[in-house]
VEXDREN-2710 file (C-alpha; in Angstrom, 1 decimal):
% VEXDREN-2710
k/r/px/py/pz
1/UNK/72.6/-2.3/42.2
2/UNK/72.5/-5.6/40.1
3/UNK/69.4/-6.8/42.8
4/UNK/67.6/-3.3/42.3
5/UNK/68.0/-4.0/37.9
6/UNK/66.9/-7.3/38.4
7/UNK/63.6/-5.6/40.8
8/UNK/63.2/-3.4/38.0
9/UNK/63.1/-5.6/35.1
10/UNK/60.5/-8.4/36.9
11/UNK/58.4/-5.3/37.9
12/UNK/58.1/-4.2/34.3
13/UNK/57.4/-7.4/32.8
14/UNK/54.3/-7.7/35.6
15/UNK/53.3/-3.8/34.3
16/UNK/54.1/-5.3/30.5
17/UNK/51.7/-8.2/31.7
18/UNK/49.1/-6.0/33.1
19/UNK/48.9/-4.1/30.1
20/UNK/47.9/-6.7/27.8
21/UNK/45.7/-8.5/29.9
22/UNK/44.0/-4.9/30.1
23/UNK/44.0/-4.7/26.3
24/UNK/42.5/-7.9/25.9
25/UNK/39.4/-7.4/28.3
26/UNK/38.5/-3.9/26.9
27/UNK/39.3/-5.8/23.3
28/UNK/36.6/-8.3/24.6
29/UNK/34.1/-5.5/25.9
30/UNK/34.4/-3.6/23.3
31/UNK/33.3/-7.0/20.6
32/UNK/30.6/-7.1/23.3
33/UNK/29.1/-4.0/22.8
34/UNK/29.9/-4.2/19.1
35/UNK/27.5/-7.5/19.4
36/UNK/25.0/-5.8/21.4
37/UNK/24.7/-2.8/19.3
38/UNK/24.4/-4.9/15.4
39/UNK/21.6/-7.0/17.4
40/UNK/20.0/-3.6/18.3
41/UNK/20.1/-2.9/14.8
42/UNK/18.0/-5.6/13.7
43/UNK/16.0/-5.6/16.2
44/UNK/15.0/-1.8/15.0
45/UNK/15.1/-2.9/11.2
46/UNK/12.7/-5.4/12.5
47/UNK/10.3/-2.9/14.0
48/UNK/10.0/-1.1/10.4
49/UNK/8.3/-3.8/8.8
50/UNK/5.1/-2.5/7.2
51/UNK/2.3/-1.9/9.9
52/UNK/0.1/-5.2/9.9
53/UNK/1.7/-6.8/6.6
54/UNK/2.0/-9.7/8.0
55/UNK/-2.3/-10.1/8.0
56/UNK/-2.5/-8.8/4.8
57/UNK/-0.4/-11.3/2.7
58/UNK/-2.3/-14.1/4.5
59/UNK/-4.7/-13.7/1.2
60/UNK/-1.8/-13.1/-1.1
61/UNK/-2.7/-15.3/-4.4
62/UNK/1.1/-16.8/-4.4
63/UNK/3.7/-17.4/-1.7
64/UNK/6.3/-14.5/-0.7
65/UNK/9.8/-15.1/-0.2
66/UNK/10.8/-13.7/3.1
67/UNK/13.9/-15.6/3.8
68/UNK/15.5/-12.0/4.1
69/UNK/14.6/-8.6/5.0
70/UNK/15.8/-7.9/1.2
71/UNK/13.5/-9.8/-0.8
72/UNK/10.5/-9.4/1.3
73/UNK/11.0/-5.7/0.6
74/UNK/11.9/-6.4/-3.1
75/UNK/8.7/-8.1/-3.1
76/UNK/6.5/-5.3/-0.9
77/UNK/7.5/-2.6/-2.9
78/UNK/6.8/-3.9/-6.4
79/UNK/3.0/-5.4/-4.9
80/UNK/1.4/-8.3/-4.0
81/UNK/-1.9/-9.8/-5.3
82/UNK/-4.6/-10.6/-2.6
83/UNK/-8.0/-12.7/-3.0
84/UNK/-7.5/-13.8/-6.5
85/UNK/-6.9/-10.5/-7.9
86/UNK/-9.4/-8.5/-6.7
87/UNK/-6.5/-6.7/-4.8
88/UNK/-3.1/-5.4/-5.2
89/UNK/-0.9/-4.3/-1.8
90/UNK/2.5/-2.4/-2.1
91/UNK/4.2/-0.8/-0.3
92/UNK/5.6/2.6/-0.6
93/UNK/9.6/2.6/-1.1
94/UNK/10.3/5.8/0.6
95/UNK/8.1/6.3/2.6
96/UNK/6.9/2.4/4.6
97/UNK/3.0/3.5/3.9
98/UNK/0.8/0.9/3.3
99/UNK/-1.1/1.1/-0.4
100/UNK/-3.8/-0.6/-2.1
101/UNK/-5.4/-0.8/-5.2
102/UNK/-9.2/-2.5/-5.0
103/UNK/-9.7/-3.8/-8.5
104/UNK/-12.9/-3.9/-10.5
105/UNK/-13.8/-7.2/-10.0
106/UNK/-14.1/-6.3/-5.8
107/UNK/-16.5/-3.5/-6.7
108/UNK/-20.4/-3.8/-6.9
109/UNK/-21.6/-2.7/-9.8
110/UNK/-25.0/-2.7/-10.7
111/UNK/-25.9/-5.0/-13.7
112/UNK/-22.1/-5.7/-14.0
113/UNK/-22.6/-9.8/-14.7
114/UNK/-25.6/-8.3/-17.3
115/UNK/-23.6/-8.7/-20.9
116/UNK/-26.0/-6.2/-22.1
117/UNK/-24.7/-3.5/-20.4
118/UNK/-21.6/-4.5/-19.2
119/UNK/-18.4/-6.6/-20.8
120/UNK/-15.8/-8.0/-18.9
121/UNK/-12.1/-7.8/-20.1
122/UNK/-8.4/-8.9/-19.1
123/UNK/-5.6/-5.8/-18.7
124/UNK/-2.2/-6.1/-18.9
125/UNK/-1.2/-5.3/-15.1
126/UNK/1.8/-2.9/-16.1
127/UNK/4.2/-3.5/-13.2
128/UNK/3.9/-7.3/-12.9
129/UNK/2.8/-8.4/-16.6
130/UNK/-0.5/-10.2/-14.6
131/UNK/-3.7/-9.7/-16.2
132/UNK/-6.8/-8.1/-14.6
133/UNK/-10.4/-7.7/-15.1
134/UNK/-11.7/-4.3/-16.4
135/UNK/-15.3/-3.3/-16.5
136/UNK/-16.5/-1.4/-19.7
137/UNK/-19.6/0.4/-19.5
138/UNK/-21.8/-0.5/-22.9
139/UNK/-25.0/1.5/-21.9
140/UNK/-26.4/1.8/-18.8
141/UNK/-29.2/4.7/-17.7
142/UNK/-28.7/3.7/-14.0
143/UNK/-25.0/4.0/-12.8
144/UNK/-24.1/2.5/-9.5
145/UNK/-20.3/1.4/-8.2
146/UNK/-19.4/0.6/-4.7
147/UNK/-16.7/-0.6/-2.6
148/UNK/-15.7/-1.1/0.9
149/UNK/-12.6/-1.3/2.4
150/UNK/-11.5/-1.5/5.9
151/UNK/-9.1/0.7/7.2
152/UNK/-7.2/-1.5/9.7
153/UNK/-5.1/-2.4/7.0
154/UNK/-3.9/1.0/6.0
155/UNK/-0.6/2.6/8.0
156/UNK/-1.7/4.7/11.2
157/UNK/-1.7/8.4/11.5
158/UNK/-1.2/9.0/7.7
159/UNK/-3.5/10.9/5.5
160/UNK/-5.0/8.8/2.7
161/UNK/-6.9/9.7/-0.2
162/UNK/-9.3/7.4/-2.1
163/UNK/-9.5/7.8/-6.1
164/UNK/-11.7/5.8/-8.8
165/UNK/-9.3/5.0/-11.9
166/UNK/-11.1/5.1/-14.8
167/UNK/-11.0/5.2/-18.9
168/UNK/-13.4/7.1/-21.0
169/UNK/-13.3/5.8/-25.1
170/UNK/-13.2/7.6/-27.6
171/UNK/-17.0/6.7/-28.4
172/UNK/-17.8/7.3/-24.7
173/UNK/-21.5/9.6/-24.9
174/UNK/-24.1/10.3/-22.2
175/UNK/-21.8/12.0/-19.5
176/UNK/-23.8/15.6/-19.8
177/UNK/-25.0/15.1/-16.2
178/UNK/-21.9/15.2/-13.7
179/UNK/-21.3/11.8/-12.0
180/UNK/-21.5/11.9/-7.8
181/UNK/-18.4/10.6/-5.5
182/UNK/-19.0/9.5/-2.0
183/UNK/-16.8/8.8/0.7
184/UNK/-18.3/7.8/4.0
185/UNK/-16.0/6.7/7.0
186/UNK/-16.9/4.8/9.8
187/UNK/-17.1/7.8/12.4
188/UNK/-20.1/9.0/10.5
189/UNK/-18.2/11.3/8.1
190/UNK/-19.6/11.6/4.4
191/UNK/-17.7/13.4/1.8
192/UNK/-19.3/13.6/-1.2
193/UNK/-18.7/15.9/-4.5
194/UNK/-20.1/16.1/-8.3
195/UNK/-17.5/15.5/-11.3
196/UNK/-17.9/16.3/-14.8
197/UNK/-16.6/13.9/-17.3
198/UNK/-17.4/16.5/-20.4
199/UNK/-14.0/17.7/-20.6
200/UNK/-11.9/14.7/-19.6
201/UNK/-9.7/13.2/-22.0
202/UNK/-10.9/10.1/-23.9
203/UNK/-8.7/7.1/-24.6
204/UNK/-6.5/7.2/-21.5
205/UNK/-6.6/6.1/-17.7
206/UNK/-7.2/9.0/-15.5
207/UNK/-8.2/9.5/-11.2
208/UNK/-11.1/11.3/-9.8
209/UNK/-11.1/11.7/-6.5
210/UNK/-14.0/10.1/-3.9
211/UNK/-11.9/11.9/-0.6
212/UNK/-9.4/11.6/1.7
213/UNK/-9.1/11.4/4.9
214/UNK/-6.0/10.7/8.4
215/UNK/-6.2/7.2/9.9
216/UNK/-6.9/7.6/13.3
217/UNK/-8.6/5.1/16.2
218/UNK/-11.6/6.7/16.2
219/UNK/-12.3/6.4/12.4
220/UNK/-11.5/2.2/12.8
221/UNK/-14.0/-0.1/10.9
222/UNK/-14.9/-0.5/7.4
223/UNK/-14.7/2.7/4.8
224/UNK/-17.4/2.7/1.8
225/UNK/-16.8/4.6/-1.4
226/UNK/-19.1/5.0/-4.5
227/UNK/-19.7/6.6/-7.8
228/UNK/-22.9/7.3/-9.3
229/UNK/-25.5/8.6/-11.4
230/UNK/-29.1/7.7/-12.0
231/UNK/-31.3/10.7/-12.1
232/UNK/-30.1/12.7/-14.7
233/UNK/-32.1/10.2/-17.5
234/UNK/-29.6/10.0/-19.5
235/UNK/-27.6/6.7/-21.1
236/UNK/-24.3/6.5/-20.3
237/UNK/-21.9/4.5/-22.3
238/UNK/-17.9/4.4/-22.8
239/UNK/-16.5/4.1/-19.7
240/UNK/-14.2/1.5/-18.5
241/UNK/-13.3/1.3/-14.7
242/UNK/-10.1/-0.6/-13.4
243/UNK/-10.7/0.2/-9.8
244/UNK/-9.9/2.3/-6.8
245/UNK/-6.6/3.6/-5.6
246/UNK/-5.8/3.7/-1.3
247/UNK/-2.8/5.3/-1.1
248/UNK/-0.8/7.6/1.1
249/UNK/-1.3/11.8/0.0
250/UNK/2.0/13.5/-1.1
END
């Protein structure tokens, strides 16, 4: 009986053995997996980064801090300047979208460097405390702003829509005749609309729309938008243009 005990005893310590060797290799697998998953992670935080951001920043007018996923964000969302001001890029916070704001001094406008009919003036940049050139109108008969913008750079599959911010003071006269807004993509497509300024409101910045449109392969190349008017004979002054707003449509 005492030989069968003794049988007993060294089979359970070899079961007792067994056991925690067992525990330690699924405590081992399971670190493993734990390893493998948090690497996952990253690797699919790492496939949100903004679609082509890393191009884009290329031009941006100061260095960007990306020594974390954190403070490049911190940095997307709340913009970046490009070209020496003549573009802002954010980033949308919700919802990743690439946006852009193409400021005044990226615009043609005809007789713009003319002091007779145009004057040139630093803005307070409200989310960043950096000043940028405004354009206000002084008196003009023939009114003629462009841009370009190519649409590479905007987030794929997303409907955009393109918008002119601009101010109309309180002296602003000569808007009878509407204004003309023209959006032409590079597939050909050309929207274009009339826009009365009569009834705006004077003294603060307000949007008028050029178009929208969903980037998609086939509309890839450059995108030109305008804002016009030059037949109506009339002299236009009063209005002061910051620039053009790319953004995502809510």
């Amino acid at each position: 009986m005492k030989e069968d005990d003794d049988y007993a005893v060294k089979m359970g310590a070899s079961w007792s053995q067994g056991e925690v060797s067992l525990s330690k290799e699924t405590s081992e697998s399971v670190s493993q997996s734990c390893d493998t998953n948090t690497r996952g992670n990253e690797t699919a935080t790492e496939v949100k980064l903004p679609h082509n951001y890393e191009a884009i920043v290329k031009d941006a007018d100061s260095p960007i801090d990306k020594s974390s996923m954190n403070k490049l964000y911190e940095k997307l969302h709340a913009g970046v300047f490009l070209n020496q001001k003549r573009k802002k890029y954010w980033v949308e916070r919700k919802t990743n979208n690439n946006c852009f704001m193409v400021f005044a001094r990226d615009l043609l406008i005809t007789w713009a460097e003319d002091n007779r009919y145009w004057h040139w003036f630093g803005l307070k940049d409200t989310r960043s405390d950096e000043f940028i050139d405004v354009a206000e109108l002084y008196n003009v008969c023939w009114l003629e702003v462009h841009g370009k913008f190519e649409i590479a750079k905007l987030s794929p599959g997303i409907m955009y829509e393109v918008v002119f911010v601009v101010m109309l003071k309180d002296q602003a006269s000569g808007w009878e005749v509407p204004i003309n807004l023209r959006l032409s993509l590079p597939d050909g497509n050309i929207q274009e609309h009339k826009e009365s300024l009569m009834e705006k409101p004077r003294g603060q910045w307000m949007e008028i729309l050029a178009g929208e449109f969903k980037t998609l392969p086939e509309k890839a190349g450059e995108m030109e938008f305008s804002l016009f008017e030059y037949e109506g004979g009339k002299w236009k002054r009063g209005l002061v243009i910051k620039g053009v707003v790319i953004r995502a449509k809510n």
